[in-house]
PDB file of N, H, CA, C and O in Angstrom:
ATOM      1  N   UNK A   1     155.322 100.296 126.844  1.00  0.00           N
ATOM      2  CA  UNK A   1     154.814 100.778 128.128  1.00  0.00           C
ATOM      3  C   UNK A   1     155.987 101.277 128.957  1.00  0.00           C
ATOM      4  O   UNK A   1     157.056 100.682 129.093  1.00  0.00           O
ATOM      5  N   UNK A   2     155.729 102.172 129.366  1.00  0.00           N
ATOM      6  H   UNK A   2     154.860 102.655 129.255  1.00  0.00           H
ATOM      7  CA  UNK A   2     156.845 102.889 130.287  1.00  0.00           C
ATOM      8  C   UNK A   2     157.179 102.609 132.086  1.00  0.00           C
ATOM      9  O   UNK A   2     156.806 103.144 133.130  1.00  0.00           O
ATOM     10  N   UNK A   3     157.702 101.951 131.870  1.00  0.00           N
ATOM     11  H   UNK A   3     158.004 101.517 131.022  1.00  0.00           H
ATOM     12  CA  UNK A   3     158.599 101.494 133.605  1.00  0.00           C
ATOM     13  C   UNK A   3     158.173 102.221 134.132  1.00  0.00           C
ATOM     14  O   UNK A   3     157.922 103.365 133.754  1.00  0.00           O
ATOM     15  N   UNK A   4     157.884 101.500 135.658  1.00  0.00           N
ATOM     16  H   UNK A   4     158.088 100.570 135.965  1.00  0.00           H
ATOM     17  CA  UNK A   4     157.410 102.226 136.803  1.00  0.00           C
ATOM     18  C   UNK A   4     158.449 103.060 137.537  1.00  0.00           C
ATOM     19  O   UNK A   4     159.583 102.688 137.237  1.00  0.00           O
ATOM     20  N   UNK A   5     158.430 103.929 138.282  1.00  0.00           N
ATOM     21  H   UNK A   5     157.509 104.231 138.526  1.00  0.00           H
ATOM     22  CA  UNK A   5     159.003 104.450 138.801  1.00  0.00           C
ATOM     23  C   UNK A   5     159.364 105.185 140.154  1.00  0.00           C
ATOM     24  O   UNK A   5     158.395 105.942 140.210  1.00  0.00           O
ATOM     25  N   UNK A   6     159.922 105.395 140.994  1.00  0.00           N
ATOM     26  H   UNK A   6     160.709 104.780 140.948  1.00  0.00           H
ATOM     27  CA  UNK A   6     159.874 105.669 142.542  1.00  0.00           C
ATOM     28  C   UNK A   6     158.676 106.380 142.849  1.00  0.00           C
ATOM     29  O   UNK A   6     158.244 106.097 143.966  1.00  0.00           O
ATOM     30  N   UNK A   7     158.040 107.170 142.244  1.00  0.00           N
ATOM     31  H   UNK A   7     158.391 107.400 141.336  1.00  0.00           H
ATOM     32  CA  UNK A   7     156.559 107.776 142.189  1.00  0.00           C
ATOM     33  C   UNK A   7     155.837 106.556 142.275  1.00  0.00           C
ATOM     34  O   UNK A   7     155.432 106.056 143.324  1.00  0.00           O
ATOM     35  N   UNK A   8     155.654 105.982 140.847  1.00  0.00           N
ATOM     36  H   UNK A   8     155.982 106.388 139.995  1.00  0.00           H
ATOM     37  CA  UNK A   8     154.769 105.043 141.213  1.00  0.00           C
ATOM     38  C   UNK A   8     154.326 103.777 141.992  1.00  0.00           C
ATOM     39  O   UNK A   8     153.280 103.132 142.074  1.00  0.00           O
ATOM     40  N   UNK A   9     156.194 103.657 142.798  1.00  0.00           N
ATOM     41  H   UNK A   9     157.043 104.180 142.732  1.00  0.00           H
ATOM     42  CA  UNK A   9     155.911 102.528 143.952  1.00  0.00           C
ATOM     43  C   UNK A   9     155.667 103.221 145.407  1.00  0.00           C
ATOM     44  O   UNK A   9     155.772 102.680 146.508  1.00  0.00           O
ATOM     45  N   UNK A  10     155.308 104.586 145.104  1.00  0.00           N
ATOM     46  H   UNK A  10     155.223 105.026 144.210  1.00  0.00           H
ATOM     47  CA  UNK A  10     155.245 105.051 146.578  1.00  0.00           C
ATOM     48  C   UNK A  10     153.344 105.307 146.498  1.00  0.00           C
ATOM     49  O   UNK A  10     152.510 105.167 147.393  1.00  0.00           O
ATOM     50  N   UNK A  11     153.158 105.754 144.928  1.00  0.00           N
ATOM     51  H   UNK A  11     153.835 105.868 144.201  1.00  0.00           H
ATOM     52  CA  UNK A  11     151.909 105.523 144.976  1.00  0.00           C
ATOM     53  C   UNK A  11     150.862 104.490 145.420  1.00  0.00           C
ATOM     54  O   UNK A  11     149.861 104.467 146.137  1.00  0.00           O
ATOM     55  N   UNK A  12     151.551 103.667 144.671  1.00  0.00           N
ATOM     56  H   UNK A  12     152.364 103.685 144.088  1.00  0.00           H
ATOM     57  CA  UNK A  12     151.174 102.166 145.198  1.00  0.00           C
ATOM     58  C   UNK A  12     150.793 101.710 146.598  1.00  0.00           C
ATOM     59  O   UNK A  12     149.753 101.197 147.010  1.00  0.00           O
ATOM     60  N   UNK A  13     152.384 102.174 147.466  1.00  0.00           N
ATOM     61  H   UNK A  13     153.229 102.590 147.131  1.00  0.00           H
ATOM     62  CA  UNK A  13     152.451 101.991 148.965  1.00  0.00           C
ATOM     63  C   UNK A  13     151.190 102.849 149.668  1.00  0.00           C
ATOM     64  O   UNK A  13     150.769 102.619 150.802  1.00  0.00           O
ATOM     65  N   UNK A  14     150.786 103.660 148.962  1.00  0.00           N
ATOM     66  H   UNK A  14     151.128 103.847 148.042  1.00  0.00           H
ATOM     67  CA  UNK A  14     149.970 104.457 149.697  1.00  0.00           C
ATOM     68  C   UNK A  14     148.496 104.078 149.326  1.00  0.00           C
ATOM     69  O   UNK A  14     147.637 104.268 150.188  1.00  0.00           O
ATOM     70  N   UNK A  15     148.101 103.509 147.998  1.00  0.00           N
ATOM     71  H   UNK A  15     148.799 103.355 147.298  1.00  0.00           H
ATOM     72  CA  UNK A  15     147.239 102.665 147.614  1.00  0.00           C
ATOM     73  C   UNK A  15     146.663 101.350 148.743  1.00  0.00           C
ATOM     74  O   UNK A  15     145.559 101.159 149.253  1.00  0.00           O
ATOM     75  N   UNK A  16     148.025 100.566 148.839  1.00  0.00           N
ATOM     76  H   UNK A  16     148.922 100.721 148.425  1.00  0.00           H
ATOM     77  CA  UNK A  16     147.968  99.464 149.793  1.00  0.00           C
ATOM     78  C   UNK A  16     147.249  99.995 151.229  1.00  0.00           C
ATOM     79  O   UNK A  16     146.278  99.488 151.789  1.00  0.00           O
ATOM     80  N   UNK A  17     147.987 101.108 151.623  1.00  0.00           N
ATOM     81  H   UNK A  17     148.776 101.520 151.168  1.00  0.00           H
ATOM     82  CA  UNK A  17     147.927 101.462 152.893  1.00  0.00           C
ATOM     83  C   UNK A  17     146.024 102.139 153.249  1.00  0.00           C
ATOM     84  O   UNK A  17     145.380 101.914 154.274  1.00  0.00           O
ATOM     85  N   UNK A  18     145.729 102.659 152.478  1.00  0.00           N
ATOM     86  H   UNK A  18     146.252 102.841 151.645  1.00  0.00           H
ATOM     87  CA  UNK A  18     144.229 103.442 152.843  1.00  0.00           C
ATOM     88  C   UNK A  18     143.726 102.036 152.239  1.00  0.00           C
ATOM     89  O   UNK A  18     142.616 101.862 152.742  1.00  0.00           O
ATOM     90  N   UNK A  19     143.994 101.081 151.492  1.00  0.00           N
ATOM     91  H   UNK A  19     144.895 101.222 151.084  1.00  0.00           H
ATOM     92  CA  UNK A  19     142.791  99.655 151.379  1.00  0.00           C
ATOM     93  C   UNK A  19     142.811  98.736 152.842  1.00  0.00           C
ATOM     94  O   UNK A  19     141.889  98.071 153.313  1.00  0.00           O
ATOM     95  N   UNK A  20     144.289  98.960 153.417  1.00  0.00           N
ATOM     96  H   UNK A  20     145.038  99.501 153.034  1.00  0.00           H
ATOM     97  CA  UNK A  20     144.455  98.091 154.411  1.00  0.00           C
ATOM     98  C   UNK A  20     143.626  98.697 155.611  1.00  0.00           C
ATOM     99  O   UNK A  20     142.945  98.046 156.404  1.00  0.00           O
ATOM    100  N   UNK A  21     143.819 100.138 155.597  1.00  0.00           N
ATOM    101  H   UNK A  21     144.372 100.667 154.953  1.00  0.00           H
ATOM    102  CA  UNK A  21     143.320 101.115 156.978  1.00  0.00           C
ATOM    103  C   UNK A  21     141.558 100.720 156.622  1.00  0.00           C
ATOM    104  O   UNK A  21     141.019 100.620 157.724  1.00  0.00           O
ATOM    105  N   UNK A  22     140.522 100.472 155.506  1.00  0.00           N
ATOM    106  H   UNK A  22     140.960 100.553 154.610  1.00  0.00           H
ATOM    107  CA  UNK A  22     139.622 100.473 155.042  1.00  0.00           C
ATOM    108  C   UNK A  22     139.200  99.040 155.504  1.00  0.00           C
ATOM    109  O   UNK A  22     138.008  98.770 155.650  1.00  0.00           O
ATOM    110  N   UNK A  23     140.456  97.877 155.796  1.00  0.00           N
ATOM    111  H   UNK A  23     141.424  98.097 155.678  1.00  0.00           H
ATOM    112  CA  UNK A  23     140.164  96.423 155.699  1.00  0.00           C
ATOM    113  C   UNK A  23     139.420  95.468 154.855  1.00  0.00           C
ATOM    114  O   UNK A  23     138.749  94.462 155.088  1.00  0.00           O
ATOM    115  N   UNK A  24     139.720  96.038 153.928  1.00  0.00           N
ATOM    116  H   UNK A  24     140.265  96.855 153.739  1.00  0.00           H
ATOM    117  CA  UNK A  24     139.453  95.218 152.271  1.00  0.00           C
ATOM    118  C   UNK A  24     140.577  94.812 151.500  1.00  0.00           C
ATOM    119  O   UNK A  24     141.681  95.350 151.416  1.00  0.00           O
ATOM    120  N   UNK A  25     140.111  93.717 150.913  1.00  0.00           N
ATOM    121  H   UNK A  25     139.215  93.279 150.981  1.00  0.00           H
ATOM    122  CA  UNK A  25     140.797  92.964 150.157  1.00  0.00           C
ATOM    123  C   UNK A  25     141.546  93.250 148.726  1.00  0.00           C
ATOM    124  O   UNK A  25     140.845  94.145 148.254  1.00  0.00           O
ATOM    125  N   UNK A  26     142.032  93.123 148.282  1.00  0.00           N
ATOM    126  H   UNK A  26     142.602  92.396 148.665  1.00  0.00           H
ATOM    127  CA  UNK A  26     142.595  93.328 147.138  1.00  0.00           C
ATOM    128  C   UNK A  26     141.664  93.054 145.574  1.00  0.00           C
ATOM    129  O   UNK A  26     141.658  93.663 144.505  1.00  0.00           O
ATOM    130  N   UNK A  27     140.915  91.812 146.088  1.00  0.00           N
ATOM    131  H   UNK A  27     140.920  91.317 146.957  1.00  0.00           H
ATOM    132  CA  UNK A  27     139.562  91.101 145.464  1.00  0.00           C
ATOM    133  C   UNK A  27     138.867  91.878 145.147  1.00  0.00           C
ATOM    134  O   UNK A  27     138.665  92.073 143.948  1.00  0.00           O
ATOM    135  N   UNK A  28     138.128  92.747 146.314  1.00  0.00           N
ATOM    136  H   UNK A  28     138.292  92.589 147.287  1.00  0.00           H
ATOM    137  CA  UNK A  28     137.046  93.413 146.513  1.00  0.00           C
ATOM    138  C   UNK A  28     137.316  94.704 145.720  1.00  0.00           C
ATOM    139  O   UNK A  28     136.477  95.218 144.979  1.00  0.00           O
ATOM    140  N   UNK A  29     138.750  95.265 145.968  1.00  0.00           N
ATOM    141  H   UNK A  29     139.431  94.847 146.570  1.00  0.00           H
ATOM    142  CA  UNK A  29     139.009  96.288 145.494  1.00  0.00           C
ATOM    143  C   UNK A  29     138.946  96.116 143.823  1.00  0.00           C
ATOM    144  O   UNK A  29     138.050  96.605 143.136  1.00  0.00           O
ATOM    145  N   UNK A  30     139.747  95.554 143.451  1.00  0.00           N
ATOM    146  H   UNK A  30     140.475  95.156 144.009  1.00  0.00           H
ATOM    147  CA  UNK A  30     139.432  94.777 142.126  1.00  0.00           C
ATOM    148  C   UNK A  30     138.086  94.651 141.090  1.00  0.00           C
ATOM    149  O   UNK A  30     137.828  94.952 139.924  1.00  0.00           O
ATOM    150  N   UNK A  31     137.390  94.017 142.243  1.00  0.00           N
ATOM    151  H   UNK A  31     137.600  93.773 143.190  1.00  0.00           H
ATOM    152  CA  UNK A  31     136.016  94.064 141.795  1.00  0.00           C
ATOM    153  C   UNK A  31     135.639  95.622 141.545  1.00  0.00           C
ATOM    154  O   UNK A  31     135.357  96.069 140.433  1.00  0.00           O
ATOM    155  N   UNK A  32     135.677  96.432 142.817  1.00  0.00           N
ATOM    156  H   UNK A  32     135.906  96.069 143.720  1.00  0.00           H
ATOM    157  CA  UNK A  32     135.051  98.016 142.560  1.00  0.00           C
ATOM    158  C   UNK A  32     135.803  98.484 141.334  1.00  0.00           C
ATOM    159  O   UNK A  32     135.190  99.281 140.624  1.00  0.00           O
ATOM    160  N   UNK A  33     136.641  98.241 141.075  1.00  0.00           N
ATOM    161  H   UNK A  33     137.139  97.594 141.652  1.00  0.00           H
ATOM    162  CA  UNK A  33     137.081  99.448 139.858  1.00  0.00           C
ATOM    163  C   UNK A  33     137.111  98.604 138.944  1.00  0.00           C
ATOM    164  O   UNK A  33     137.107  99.151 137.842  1.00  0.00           O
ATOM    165  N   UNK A  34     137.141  97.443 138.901  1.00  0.00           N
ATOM    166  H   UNK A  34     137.145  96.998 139.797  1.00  0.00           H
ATOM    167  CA  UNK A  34     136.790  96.389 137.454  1.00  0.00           C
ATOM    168  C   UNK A  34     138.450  95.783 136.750  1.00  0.00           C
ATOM    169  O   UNK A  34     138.856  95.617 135.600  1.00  0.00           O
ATOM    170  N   UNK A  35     139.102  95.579 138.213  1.00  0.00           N
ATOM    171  H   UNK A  35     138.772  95.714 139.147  1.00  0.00           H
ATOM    172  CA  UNK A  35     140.654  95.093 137.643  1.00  0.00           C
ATOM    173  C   UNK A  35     140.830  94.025 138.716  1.00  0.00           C
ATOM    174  O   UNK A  35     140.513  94.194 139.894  1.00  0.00           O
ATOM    175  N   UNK A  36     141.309  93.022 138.264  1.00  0.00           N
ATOM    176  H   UNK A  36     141.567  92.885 137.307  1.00  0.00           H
ATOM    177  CA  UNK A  36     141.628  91.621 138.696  1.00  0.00           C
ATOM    178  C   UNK A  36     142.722  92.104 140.056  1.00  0.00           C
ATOM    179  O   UNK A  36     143.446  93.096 140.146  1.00  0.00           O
ATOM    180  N   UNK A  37     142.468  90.833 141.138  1.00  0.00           N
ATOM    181  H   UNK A  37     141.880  90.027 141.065  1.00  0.00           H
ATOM    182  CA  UNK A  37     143.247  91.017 142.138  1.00  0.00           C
ATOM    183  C   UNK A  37     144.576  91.489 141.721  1.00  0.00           C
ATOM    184  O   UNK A  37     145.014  92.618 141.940  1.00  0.00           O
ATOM    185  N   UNK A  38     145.333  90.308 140.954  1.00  0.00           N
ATOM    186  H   UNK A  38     144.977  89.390 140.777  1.00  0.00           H
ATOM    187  CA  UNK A  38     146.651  90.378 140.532  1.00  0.00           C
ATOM    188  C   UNK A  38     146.902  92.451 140.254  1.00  0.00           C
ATOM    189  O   UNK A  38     147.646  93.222 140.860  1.00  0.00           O
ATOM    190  N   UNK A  39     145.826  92.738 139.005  1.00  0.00           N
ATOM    191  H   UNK A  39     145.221  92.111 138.514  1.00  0.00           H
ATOM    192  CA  UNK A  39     146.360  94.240 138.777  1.00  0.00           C
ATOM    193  C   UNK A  39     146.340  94.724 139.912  1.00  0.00           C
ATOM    194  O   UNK A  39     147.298  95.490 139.811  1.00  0.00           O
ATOM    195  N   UNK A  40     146.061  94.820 140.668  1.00  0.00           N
ATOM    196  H   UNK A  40     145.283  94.198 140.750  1.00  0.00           H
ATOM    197  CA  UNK A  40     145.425  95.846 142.260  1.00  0.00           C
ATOM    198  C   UNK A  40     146.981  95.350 143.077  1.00  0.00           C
ATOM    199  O   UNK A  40     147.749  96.070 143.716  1.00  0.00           O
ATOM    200  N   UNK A  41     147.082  93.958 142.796  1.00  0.00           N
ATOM    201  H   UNK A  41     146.459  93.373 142.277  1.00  0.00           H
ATOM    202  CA  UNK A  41     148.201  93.950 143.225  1.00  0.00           C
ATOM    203  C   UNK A  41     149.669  94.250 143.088  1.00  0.00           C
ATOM    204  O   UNK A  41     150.500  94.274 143.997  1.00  0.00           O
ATOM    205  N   UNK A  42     149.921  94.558 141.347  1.00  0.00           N
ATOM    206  H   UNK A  42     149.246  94.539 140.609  1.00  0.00           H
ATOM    207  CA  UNK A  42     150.483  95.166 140.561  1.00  0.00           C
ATOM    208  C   UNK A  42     150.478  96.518 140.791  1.00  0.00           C
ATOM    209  O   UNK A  42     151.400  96.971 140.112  1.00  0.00           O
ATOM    210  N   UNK A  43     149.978  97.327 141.334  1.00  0.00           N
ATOM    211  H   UNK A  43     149.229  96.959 141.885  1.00  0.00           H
ATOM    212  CA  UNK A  43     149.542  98.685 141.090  1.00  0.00           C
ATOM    213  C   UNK A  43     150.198  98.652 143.059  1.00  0.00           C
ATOM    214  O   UNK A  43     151.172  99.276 143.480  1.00  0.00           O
ATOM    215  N   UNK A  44     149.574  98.031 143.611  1.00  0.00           N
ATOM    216  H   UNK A  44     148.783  97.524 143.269  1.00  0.00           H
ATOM    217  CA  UNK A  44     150.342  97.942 145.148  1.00  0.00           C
ATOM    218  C   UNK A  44     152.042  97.733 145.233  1.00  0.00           C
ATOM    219  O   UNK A  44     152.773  98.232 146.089  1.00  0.00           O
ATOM    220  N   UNK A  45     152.423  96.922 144.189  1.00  0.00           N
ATOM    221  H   UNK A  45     151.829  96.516 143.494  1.00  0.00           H
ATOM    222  CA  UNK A  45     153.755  96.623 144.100  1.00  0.00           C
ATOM    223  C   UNK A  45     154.831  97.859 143.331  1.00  0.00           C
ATOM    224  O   UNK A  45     156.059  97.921 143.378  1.00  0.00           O
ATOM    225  N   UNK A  46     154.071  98.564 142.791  1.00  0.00           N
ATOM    226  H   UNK A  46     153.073  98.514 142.752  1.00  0.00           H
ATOM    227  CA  UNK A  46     154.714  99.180 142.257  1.00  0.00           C
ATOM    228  C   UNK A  46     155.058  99.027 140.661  1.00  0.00           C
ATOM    229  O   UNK A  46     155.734  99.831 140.019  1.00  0.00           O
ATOM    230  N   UNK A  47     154.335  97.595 140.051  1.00  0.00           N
ATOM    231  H   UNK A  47     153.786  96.942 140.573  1.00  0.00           H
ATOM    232  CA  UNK A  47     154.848  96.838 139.174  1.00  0.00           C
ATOM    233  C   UNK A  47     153.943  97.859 137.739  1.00  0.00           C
ATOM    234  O   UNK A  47     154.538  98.176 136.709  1.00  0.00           O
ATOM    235  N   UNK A  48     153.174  98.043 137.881  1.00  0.00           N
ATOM    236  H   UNK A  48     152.691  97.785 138.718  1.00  0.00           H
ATOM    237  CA  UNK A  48     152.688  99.050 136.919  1.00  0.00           C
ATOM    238  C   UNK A  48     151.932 100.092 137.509  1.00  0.00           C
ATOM    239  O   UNK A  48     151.477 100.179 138.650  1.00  0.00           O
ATOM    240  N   UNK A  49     151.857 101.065 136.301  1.00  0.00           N
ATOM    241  H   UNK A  49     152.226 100.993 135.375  1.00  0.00           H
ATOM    242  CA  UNK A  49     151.370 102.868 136.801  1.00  0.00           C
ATOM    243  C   UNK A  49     150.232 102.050 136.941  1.00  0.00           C
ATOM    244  O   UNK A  49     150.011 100.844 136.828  1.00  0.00           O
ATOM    245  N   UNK A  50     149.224 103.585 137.366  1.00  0.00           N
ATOM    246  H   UNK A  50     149.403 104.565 137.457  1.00  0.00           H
ATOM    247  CA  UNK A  50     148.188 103.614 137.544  1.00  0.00           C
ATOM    248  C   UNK A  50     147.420 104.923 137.083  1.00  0.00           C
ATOM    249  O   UNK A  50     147.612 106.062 137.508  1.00  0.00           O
ATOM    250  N   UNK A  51     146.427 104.479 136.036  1.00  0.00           N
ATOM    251  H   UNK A  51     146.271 103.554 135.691  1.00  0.00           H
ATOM    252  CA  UNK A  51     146.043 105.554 135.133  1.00  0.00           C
ATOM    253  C   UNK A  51     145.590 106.891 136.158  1.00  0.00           C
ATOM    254  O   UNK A  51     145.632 106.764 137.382  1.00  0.00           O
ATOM    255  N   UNK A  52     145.248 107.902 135.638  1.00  0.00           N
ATOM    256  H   UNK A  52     145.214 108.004 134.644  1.00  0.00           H
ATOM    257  CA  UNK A  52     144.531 108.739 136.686  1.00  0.00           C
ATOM    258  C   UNK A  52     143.288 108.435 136.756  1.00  0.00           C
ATOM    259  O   UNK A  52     142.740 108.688 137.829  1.00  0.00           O
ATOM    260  N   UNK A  53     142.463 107.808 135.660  1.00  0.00           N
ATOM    261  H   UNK A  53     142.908 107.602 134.788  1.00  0.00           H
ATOM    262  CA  UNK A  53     141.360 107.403 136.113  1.00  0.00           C
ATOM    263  C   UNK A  53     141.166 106.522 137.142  1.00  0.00           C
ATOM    264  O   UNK A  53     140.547 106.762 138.178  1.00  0.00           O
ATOM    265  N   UNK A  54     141.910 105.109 136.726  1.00  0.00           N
ATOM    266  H   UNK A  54     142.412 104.914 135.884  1.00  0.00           H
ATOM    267  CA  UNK A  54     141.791 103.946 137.879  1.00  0.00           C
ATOM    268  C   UNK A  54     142.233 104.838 139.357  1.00  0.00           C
ATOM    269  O   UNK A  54     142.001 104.205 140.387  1.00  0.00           O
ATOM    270  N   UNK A  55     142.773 106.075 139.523  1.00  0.00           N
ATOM    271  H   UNK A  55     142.962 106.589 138.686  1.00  0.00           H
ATOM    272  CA  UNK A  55     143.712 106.142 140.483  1.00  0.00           C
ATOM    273  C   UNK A  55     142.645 106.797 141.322  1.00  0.00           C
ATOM    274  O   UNK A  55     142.521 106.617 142.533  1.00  0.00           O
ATOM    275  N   UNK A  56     141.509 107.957 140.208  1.00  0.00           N
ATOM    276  H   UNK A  56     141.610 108.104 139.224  1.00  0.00           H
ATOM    277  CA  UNK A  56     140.362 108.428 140.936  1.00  0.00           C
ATOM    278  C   UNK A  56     138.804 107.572 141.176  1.00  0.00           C
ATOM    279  O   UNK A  56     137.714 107.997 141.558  1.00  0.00           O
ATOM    280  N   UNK A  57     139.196 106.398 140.826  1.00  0.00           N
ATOM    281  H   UNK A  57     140.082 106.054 140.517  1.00  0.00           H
ATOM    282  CA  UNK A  57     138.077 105.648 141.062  1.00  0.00           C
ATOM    283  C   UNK A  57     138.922 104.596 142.138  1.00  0.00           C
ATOM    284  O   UNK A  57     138.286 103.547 142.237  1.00  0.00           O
ATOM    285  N   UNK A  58     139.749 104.589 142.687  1.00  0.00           N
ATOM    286  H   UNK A  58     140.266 105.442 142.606  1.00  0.00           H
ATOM    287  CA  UNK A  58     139.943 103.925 143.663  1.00  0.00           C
ATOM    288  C   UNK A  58     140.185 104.940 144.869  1.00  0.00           C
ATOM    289  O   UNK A  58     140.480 104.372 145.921  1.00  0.00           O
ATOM    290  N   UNK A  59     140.124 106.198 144.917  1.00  0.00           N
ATOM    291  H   UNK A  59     139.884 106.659 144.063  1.00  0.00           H
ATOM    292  CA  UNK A  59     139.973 107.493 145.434  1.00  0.00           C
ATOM    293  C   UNK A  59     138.417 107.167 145.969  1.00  0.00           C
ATOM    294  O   UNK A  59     138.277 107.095 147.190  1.00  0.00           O
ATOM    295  N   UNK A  60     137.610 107.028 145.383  1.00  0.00           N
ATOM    296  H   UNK A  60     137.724 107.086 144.391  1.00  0.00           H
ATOM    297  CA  UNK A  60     136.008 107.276 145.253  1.00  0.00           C
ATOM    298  C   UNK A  60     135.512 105.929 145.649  1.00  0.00           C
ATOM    299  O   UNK A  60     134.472 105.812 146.297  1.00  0.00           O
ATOM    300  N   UNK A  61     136.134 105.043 145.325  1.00  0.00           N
ATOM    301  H   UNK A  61     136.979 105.138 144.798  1.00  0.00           H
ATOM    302  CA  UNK A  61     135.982 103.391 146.356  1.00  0.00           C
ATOM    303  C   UNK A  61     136.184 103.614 147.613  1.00  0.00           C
ATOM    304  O   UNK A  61     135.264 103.661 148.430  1.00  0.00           O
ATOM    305  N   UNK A  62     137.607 103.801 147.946  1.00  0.00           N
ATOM    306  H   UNK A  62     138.354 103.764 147.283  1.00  0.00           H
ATOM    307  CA  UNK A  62     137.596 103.554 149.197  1.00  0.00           C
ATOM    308  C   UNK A  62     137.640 105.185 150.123  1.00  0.00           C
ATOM    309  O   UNK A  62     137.987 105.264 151.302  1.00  0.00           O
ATOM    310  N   UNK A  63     137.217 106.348 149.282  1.00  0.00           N
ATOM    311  H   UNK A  63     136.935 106.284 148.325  1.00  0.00           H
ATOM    312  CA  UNK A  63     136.744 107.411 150.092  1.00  0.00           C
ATOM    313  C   UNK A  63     137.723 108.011 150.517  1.00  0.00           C
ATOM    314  O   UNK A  63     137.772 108.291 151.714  1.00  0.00           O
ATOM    315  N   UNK A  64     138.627 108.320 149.758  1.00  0.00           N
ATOM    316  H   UNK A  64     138.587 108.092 148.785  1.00  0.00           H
ATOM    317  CA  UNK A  64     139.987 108.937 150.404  1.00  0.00           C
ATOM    318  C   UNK A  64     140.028 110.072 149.352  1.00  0.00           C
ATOM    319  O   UNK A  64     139.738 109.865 148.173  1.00  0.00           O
ATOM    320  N   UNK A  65     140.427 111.356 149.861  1.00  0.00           N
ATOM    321  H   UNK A  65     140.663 111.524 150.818  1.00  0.00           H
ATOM    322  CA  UNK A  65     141.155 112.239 148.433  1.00  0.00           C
ATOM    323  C   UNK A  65     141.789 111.883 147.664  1.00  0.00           C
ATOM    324  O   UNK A  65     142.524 111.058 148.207  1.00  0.00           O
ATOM    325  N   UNK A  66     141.985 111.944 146.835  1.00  0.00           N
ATOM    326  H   UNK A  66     141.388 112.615 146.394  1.00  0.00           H
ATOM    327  CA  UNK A  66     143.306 111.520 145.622  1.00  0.00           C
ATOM    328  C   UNK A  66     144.510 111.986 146.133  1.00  0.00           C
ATOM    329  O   UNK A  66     145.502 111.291 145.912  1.00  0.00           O
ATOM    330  N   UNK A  67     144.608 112.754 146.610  1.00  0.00           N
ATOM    331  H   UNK A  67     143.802 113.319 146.790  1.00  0.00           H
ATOM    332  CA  UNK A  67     146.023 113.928 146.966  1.00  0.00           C
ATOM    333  C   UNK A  67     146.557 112.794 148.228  1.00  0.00           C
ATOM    334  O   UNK A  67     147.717 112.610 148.596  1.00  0.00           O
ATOM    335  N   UNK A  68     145.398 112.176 148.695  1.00  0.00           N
ATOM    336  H   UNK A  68     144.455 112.325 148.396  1.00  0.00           H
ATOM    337  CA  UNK A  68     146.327 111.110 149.845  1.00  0.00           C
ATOM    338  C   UNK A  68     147.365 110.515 148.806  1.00  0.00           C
ATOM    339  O   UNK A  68     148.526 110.453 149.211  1.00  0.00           O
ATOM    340  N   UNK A  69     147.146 110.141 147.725  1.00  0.00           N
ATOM    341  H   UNK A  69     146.203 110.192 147.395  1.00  0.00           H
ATOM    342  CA  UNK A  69     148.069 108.701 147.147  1.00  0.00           C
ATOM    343  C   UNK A  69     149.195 109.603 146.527  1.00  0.00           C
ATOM    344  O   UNK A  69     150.315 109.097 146.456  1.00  0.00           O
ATOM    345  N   UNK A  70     149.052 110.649 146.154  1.00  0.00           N
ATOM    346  H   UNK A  70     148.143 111.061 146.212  1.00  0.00           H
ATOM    347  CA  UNK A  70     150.682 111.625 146.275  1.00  0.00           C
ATOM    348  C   UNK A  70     151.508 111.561 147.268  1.00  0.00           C
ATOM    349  O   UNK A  70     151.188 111.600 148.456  1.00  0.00           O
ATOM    350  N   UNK A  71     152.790 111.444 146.752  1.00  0.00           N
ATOM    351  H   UNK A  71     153.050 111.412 145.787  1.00  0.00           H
ATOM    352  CA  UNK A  71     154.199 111.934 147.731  1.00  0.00           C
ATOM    353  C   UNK A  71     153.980 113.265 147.626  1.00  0.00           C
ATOM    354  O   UNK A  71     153.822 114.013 146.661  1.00  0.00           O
ATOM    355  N   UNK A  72     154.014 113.534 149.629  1.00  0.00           N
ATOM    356  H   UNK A  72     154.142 112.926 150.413  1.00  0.00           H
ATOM    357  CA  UNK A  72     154.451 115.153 149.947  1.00  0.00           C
ATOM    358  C   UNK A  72     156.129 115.302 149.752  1.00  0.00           C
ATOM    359  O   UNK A  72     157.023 114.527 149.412  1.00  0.00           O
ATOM    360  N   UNK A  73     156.073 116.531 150.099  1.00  0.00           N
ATOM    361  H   UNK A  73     155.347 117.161 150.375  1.00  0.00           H
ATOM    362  CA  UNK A  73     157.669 117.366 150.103  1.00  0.00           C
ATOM    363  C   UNK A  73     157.829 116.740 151.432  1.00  0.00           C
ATOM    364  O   UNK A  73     159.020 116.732 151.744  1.00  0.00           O
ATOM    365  N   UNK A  74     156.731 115.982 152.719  1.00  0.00           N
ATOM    366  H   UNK A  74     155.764 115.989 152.466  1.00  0.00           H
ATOM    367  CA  UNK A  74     157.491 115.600 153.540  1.00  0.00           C
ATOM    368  C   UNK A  74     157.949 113.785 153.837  1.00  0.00           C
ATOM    369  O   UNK A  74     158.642 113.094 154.585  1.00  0.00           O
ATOM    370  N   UNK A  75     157.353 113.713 153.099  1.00  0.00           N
ATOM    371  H   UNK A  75     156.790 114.273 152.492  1.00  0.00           H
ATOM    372  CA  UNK A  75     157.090 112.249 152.748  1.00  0.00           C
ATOM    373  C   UNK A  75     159.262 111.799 151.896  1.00  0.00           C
ATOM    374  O   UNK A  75     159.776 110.874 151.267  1.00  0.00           O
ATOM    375  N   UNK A  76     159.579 112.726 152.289  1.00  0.00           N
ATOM    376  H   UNK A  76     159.162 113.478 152.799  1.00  0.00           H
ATOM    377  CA  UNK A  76     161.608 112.195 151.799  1.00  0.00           C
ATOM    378  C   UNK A  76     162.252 111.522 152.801  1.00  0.00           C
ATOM    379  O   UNK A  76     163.419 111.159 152.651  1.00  0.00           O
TER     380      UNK A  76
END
């Protein structure tokens, strides 16, 4: 499996951030896409990728574009 990487802990950060702005749990989130707190929390930490599927079904959970959980060109 291939190491995470500054992409994928900013993904993450931005993961965390639209669940927190949403005020749901990590649990709950978990539950919607069918991955244990810990992964959701893994995927928040930066500690592993996040497939594009899981990435567009947590897009479609909590109602955000996908393009939110990308780093912009202004986001440096």
């Amino acid at each position: 499996m291939a190491k995470a990487t500054k992409i994928d802990k900013e993904i993450g950060q931005k993961i965390e951030f639209h669940r927190l702005l949403k005020r749901r749990s990590r649990k709950w989130l978990g539950d919607k896409i069918e991955r244990s707190y810990h992964q959701v929390q893994n995927y928040e930490y930066g500690k592993n990728r996040v497939s594009a599927s899981t990435l567009l079904a947590i897009a479609e959970v909590l109602k955000t574009p996908i393009a939110n959980f990308f780093p912009n060109k202004n986001d440096k």
